[in-house]
Structure formats: C-alpha cells, structure tokens
LOKOL-215526 format. One record per residue (C-alpha): residue in one letter; x, y, z. Coordinates in Angstrom, 3 decimals, decimal comma, always signed. Layout:
LOKOL-215526
pt r A | xx X | yy Y | zz Z;
...
***
This chain:
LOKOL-215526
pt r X | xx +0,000 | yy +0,000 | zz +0,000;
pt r X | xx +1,004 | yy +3,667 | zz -0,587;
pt r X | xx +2,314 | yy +5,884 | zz +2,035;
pt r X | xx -0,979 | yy +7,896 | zz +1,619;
pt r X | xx -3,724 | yy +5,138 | zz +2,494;
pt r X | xx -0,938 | yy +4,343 | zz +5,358;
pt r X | xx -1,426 | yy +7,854 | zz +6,578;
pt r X | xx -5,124 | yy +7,709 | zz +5,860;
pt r X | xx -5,092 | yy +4,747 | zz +8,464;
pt r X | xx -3,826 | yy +6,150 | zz +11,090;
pt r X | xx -5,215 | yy +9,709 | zz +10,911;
pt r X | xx -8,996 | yy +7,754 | zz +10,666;
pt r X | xx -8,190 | yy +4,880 | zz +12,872;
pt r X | xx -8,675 | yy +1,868 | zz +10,329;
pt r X | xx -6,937 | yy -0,920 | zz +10,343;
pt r X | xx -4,267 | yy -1,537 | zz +7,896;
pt r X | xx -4,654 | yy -5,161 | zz +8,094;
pt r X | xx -8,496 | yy -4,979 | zz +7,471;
pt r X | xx -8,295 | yy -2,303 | zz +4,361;
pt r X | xx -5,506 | yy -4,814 | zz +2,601;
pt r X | xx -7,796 | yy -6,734 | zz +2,425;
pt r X | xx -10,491 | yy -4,784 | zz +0,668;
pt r X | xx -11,407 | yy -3,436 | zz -2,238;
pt r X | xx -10,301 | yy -0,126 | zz -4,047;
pt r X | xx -13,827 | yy +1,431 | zz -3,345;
pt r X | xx -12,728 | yy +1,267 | zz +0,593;
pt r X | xx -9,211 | yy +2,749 | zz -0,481;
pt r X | xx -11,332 | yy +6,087 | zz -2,011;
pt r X | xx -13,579 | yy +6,069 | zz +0,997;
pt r X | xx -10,680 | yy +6,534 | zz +2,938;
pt r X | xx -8,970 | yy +8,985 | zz +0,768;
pt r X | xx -12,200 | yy +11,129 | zz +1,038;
pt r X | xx -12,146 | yy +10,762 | zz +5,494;
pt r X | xx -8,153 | yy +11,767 | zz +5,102;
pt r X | xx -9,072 | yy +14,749 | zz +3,147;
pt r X | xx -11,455 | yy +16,603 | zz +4,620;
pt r X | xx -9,470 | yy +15,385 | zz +8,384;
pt r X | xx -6,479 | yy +17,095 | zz +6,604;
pt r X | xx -8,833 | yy +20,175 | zz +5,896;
pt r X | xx -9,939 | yy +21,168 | zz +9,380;
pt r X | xx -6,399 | yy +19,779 | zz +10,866;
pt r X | xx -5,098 | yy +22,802 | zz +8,767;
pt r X | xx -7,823 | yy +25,242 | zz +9,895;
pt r X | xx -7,662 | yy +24,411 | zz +13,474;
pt r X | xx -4,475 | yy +24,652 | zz +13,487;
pt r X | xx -4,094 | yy +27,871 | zz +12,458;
pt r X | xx -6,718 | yy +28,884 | zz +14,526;
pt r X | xx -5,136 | yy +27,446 | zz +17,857;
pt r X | xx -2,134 | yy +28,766 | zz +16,893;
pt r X | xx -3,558 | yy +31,956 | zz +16,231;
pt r X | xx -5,780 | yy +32,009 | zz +19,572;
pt r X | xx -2,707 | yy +31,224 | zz +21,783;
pt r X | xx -0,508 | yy +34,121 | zz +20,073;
pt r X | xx -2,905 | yy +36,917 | zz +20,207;
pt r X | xx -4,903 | yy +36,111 | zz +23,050;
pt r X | xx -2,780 | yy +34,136 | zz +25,720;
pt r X | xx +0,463 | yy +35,966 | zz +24,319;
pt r X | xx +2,294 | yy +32,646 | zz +24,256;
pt r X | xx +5,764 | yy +31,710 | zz +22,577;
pt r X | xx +6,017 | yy +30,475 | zz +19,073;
pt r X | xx +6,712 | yy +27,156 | zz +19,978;
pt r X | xx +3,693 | yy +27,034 | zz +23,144;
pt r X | xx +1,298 | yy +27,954 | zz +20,294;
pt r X | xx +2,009 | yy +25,234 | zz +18,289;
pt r X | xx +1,247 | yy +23,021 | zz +21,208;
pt r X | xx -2,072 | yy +24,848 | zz +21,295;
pt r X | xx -2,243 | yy +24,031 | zz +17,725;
pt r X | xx -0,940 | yy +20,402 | zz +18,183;
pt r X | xx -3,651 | yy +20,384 | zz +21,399;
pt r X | xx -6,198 | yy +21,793 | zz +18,771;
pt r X | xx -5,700 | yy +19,857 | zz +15,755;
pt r X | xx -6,517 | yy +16,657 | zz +18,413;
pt r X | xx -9,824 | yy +17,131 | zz +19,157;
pt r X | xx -10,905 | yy +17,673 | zz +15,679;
pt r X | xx -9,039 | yy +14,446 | zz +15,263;
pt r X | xx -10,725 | yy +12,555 | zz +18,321;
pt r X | xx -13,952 | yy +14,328 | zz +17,240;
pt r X | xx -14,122 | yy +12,917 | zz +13,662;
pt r X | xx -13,135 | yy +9,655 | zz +14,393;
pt r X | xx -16,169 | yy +9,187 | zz +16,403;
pt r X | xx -17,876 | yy +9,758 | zz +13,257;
pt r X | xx -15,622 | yy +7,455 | zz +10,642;
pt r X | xx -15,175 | yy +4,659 | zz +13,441;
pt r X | xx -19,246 | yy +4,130 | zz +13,406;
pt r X | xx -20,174 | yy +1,364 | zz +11,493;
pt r X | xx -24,314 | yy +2,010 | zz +11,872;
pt r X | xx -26,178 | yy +5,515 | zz +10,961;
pt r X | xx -28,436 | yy +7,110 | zz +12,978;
pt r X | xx -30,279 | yy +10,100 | zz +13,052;
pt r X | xx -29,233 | yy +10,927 | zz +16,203;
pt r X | xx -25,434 | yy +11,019 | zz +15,100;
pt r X | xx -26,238 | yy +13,318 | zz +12,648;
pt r X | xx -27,892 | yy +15,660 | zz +14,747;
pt r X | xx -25,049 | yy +15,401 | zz +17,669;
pt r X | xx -22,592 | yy +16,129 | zz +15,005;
pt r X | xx -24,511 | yy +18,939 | zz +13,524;
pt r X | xx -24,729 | yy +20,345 | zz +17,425;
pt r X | xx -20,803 | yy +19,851 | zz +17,752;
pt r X | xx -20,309 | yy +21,579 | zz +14,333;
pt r X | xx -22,314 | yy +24,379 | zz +15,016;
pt r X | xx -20,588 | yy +25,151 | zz +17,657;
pt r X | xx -17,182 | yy +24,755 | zz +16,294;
pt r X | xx -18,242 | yy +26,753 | zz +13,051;
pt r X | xx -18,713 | yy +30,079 | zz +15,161;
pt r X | xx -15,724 | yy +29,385 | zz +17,585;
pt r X | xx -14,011 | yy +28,954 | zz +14,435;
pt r X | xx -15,252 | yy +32,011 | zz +12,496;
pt r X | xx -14,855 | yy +34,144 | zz +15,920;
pt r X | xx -11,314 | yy +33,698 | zz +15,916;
pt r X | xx -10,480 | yy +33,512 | zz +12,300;
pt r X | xx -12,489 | yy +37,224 | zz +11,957;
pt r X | xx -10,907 | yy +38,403 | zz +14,812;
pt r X | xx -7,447 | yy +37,799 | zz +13,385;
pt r X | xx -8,120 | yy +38,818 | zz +10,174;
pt r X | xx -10,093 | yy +42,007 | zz +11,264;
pt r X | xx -7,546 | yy +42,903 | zz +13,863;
pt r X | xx -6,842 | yy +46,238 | zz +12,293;
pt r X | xx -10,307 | yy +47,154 | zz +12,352;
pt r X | xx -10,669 | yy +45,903 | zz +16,011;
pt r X | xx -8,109 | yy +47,986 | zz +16,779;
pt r X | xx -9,428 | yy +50,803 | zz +15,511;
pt r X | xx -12,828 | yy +50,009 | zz +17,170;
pt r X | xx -10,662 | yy +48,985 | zz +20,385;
pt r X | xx -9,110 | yy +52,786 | zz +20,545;
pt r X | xx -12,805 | yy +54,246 | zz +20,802;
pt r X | xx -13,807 | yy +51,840 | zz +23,336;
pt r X | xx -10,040 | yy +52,503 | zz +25,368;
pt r X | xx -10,249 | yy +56,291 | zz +25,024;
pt r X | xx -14,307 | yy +56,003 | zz +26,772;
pt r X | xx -12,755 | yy +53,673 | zz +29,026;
pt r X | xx -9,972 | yy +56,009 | zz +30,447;
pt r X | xx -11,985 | yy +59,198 | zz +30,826;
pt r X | xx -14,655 | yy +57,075 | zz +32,779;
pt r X | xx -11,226 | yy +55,789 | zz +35,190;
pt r X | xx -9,353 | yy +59,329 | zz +34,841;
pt r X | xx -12,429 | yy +60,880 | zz +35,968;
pt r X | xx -12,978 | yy +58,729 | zz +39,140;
pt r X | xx -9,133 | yy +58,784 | zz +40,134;
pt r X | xx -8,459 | yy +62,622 | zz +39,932;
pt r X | xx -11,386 | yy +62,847 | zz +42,018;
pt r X | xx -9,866 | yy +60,658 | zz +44,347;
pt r X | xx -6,197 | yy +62,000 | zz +44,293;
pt r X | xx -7,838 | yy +65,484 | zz +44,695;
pt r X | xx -9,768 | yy +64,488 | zz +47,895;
pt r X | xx -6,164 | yy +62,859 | zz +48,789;
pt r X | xx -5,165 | yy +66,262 | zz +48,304;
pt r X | xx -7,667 | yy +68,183 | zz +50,250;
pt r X | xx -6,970 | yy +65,956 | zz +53,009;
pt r X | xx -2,824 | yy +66,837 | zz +53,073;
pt r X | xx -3,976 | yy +70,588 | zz +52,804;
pt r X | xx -6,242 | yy +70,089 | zz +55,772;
pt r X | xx -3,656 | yy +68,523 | zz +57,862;
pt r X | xx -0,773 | yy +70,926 | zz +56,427;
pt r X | xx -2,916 | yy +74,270 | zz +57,436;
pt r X | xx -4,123 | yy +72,567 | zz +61,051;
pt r X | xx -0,018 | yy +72,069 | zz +61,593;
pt r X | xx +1,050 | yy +75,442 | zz +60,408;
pt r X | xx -1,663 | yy +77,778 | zz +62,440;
pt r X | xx -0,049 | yy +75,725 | zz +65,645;
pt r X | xx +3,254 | yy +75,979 | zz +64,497;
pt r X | xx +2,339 | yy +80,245 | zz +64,162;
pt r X | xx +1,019 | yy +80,089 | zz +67,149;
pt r X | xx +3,609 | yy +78,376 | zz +68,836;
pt r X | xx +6,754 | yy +80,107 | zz +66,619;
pt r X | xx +5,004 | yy +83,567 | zz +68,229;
pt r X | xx +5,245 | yy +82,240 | zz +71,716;
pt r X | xx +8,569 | yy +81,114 | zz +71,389;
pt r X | xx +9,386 | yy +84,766 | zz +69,891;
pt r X | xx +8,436 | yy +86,325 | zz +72,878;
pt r X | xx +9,345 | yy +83,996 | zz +75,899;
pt r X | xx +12,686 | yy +82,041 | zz +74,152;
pt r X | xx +13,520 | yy +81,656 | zz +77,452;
pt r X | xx +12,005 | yy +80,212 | zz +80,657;
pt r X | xx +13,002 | yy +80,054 | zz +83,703;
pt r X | xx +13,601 | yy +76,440 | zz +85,560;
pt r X | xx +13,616 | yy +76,261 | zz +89,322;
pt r X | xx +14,739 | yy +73,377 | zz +91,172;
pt r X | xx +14,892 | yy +72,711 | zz +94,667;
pt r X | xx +17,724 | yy +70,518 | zz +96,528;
pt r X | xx +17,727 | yy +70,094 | zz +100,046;
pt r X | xx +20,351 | yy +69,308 | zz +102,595;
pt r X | xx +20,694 | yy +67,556 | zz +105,421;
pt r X | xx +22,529 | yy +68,595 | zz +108,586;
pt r X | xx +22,998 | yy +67,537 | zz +112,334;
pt r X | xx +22,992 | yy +70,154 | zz +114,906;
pt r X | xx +23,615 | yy +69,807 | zz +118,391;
pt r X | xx +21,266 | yy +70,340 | zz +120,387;
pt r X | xx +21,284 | yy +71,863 | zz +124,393;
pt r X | xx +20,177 | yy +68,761 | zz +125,508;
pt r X | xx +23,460 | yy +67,163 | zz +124,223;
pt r X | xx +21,522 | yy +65,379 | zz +121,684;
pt r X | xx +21,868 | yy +65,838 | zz +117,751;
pt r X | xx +19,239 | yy +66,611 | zz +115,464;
pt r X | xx +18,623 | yy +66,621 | zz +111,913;
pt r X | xx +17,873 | yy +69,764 | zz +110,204;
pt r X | xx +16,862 | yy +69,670 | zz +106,351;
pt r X | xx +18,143 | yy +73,106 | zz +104,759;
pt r X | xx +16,282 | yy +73,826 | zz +101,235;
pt r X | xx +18,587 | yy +75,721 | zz +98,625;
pt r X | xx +16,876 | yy +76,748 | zz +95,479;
pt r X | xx +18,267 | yy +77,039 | zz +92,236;
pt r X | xx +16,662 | yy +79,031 | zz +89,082;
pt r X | xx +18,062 | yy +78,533 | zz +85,246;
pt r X | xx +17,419 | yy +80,032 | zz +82,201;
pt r X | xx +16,505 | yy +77,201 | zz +79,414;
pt r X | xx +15,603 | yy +78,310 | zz +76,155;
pt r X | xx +12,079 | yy +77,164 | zz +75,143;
pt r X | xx +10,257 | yy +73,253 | zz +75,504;
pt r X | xx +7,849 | yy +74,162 | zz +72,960;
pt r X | xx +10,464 | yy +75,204 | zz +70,540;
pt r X | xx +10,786 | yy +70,914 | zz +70,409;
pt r X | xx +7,222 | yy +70,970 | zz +69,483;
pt r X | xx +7,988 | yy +73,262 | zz +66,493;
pt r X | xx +10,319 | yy +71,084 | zz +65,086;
pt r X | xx +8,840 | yy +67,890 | zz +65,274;
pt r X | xx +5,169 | yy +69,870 | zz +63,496;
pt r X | xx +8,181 | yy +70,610 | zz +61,122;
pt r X | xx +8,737 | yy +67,317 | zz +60,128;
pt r X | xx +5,413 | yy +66,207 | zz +60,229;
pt r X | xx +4,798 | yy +69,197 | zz +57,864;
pt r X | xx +8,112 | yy +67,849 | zz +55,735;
pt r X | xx +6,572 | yy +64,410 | zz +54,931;
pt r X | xx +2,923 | yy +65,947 | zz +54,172;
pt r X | xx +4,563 | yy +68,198 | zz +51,272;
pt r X | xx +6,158 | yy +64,904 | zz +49,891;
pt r X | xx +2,886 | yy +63,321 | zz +50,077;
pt r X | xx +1,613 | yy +66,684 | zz +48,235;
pt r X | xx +3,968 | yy +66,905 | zz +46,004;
pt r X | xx +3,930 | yy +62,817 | zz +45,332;
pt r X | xx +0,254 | yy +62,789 | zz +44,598;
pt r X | xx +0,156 | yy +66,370 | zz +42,477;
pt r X | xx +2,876 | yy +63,945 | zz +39,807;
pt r X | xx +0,238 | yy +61,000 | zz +40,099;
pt r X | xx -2,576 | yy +63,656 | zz +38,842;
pt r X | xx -0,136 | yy +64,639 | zz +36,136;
pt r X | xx +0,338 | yy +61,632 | zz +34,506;
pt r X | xx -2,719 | yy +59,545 | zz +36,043;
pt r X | xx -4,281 | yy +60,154 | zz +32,200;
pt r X | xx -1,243 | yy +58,176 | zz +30,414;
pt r X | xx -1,218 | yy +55,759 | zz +33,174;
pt r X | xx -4,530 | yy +54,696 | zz +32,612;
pt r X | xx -4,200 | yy +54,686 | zz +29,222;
pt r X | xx -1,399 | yy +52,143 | zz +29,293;
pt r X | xx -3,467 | yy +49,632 | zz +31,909;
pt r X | xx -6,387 | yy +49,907 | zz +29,712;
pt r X | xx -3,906 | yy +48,856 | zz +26,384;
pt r X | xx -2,018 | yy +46,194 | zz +28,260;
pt r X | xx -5,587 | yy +44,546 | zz +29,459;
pt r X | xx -7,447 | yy +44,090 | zz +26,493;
pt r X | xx -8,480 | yy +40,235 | zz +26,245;
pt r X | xx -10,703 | yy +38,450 | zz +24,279;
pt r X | xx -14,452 | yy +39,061 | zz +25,882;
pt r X | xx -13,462 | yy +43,127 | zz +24,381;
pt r X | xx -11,918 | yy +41,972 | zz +21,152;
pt r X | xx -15,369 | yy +39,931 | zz +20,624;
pt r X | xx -17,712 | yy +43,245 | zz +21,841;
pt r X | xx -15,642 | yy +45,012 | zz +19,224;
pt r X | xx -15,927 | yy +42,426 | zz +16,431;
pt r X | xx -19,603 | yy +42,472 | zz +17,139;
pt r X | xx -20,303 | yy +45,984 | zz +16,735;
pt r X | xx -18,005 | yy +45,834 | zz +13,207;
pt r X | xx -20,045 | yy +42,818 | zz +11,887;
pt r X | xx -23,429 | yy +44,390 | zz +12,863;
pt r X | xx -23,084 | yy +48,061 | zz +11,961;
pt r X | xx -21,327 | yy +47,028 | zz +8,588;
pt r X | xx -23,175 | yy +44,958 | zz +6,335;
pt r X | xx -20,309 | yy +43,675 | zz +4,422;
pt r X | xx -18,107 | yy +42,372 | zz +7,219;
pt r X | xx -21,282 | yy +41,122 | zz +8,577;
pt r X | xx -21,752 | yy +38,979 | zz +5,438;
pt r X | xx -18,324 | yy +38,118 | zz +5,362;
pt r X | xx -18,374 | yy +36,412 | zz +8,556;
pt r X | xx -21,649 | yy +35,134 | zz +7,721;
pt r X | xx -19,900 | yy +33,518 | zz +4,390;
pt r X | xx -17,466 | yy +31,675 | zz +6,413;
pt r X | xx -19,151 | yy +30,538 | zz +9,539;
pt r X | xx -21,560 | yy +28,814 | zz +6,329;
pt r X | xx -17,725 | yy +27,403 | zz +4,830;
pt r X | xx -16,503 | yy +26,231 | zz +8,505;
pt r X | xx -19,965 | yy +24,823 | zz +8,767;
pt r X | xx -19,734 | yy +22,918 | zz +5,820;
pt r X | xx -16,437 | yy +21,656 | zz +6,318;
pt r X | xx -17,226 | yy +20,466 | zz +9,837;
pt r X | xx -20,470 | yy +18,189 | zz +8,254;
pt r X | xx -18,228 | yy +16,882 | zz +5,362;
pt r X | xx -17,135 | yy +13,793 | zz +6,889;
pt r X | xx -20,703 | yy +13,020 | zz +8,697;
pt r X | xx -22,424 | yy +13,765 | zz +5,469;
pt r X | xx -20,381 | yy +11,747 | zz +3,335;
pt r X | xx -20,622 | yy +8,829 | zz +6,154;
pt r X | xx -24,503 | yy +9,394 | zz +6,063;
pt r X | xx -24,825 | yy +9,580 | zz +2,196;
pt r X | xx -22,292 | yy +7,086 | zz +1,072;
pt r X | xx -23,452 | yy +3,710 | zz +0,567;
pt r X | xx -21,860 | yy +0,681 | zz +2,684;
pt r X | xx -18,170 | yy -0,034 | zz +1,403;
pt r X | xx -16,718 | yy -3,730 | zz +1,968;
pt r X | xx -13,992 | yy -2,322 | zz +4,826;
pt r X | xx -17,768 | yy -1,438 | zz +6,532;
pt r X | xx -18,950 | yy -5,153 | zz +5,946;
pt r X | xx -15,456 | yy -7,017 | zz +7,206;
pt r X | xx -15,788 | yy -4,710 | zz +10,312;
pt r X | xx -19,124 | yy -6,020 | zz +11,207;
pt r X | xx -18,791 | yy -9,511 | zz +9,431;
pt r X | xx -15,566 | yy -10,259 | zz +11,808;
pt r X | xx -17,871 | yy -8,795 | zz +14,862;
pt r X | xx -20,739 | yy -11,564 | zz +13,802;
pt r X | xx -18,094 | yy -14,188 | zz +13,704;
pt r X | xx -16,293 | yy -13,172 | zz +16,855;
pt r X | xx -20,277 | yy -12,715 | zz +18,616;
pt r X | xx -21,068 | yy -15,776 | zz +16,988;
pt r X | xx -17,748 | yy -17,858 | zz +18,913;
pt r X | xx -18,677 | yy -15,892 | zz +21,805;
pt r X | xx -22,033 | yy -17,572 | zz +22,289;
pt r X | xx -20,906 | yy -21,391 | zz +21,026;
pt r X | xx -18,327 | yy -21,174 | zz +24,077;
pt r X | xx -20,929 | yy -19,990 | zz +26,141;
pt r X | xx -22,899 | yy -22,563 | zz +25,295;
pt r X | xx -20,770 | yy -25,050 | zz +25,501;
pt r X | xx -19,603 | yy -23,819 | zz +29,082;
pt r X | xx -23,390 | yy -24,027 | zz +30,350;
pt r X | xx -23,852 | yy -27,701 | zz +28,882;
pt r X | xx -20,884 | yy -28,907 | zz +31,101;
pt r X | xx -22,363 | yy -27,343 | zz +33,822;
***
C-alpha cells in the first residue's frame, strides 16, 4: 500500500490489516475521510495557533502546542464519526450540534485575526471612553487625597504660628529646682538633730515648645512629599490609565468590538456570515459523506468479523453451560 492510504489509516483509525484486504472502493472512501481530516487539521491549526498568540500571548513554539492540542480534538472528534459502522439520526444531529458550535468558535477567531486592524481601531474608541470614565474617578480621588494633606498641612502650620510667636516672645524660661540638705545640729540637751536646709536654684533654658515646632516641622516635611507625590500621580494619572487599559485588552473586548463591526457594517457582517456557512460545511463533510455514502466492503469485514467473533462468543458460552 502507498504511504498515503498508510497515513489515511492512522489519521482515521482503520486498520491496515483490514483495508488490505479490501477493495479499491474502501481505499477512495478513505482517501475522502483523510481529506477533509487534513482540511480542518489545517484550519484548526491555524486557529489554535492563532488564539494562543494573540490572546494568551504565548511563545512560538507554546502555540504550536495549542495548535498540536487543537488539531486533536478535531481528530478525536471525527473519528467518532468514521469509526461508526451504523447511521443514525441521532449522530447526525449530535454532530450537527458539535459543528455548530465549532463553526462560530471557528469564524470568531479567524475574523478576529483577520479584522484585527479594524478591532483595533474600534478597540481605541472603546479605550479612550474607558480612560476618561477611570481618569475621571481617580483625579477625584487623588484630589480628595489632596484636600486631606492641605487640611492637615494648614491645622499644623496655624499651631506651628502660634507656637513660633510664643517662642518669639518667651525664648527663654526660667527652671527652678529645689535641693535640700541635710545637717545635724547639736542640740542643748546634748543630743543631735537633723535639720533639712532647702537651697533653690533658678536657670534660664531656652524654650520646651520650641521641640514641638520642630517635630510639626517634620510632620509638615513628609505631608509636602505626600503633596507633592500625589500632584505627579494627577499629572500623569491620564497616560497611566491609558497604558493599563492597552495592556488589558483580552478576548471578551476583542469579541464586543468584532460584534459591533459585523453588525453596523453589512459587508463584514456577510463576510463572517460567508465563512461561519464554509466552517460549517467543512465540519459536516465527513458526517455527510458517512450518512450519504453507501456501505463499502472495509464497513462489511468490520461487522462480518464482529458476527463471527459474537457468533464464537455464544458457542463457548454454550458449551460452558452444557458442562455445567
């Protein structure tokens, strides 16, 4: 057999064995499965490789794991399909449901790749409403931030007046202290008594509260940083939010802005239309051709060698029961 019907086998899960055995009409039924698998392999993985670069942000060689991690489940997926000997309409209809839902991932991310510049666009309107709504709400916080260092900076300085103007006039207090002494004196009586002698002394010491001023001068020190700290953080709060709003765009805002581009322009609205219909299509390919296509012979060994393996099943059973 060809290297092609070898890779048809293991992409679709037949056996090799079985298909050697079979006619060419199996051989082109498996050519078509390998086809349209190799179809949405290629679109999946472009669009998990896609998905994990723009919206995760990952390396080059993470999102081709994506891709690899992608391109499996379609795999998995359709060989629930080209593995299943009967038809039903019931795995048609799953199928469909599955497809569906795979078209307009699909199309989502495929659009929003190839409508990034347009996003991006839209995204800039949507950013510049988003940071005048936050600018707005944190100037008015840094400015009651502000009105609260005022507060405390005036309180400080009309006690630090106060104070400075007492100091001006007294700048110097006097400090008394007292020591007393302790002497024996001799008494008529012969005996000797103790006789505490108090000697005051008065010094001139310049100011306590001139402490207090400097201390309300540090205090007042650290609030003009603060001031000063919180009047550059007004200055540039604008480009700051800016730059948090750029850096957190994800994919929920990507898909807002896709959907107001596909529903307030009728042509990229029918171009995502046209190939959410084409992903669609491709994703029913291999169930419609399973449901349409008539039985091929690699169908008939498949169940044939499950009648004759149920068949030897049941002869050993009943020969097992007899000897019982």
């Amino acid at each position: 057999m060809s290297l092609w019907t070898k890779f048809g086998c293991f992409l679709t899960g037949w056996s090799y064995e079985t298909l050697s055995q079979c006619s060419q009409a199996s051989r082109s039924h498996l050519s078509k499965y390998t086809s349209a698998l190799i179809i949405l392999i290629l679109i999946w993985s472009v669009t998990g490789f896609c998905f994990a670069q723009r919206y995760i942000g990952l390396p080059a060689w993470e999102c081709a794991l994506v891709s690899l991690f992608f391109i499996t489940i379609v795999v998995m997926i359709e060989r629930q399909i080209i593995l299943t000997s009967s038809r039903s309409f019931w795995m048609l209809g799953f199928r469909a449901m599955i497809a569906l839902v795979m078209a307009i991932v699909g199309s989502t991310i495929f659009d929003q790749t190839m409508f990034g510049k347009d996003i991006d666009k839209q995204m800039t309107n949507i950013i510049e409403a988003q940071v005048a709504e936050l600018t707005a709400q944190r100037v008015h916080i840094i400015d009651e931030k502000l009105m609260a260092v005022h507060t405390e900076l005036d309180s400080i300085n009309k006690v630090n007046s106060a104070l400075q103007e007492e100091v001006n006039n007294n700048p110097f207090i006097i400090q008394t202290s007292v020591t007393n002494s302790q002497n024996k004196v001799l008494m008529p009586d012969g005996t000797f008594q103790t006789v505490i002698n108090p000697s005051v002394t008065k010094n001139q010491v310049p100011n306590p509260k001139l402490s207090t001023i400097e201390a309300n001068n540090k205090t007042i020190e650290r609030l003009q940083n603060q001031e000063q700290t919180w009047v550059e953080k007004k200055q540039s709060v604008e480009e700051d939010v800016r730059r948090e709003c750029k850096d957190s765009v994800g994919f929920l805002e990507e898909l807002e802005a896709m959907w107001t581009i596909i529903t307030t322009r009728r042509l990229a609205g029918g171009f995502y239309l046209v190939f959410f219909i084409l992903l669609m299509s491709l994703e029913l390919f291999v169930v419609v051709s399973k449901m349409v296509d008539g039985e091929c012979d690699y169908d008939a060994a498949i169940k044939g060698a499950q009648q004759v393996r149920m068949a030897q099943f049941r002869q050993a059973f009943n020969r097992a029961t007899c000897s019982v």
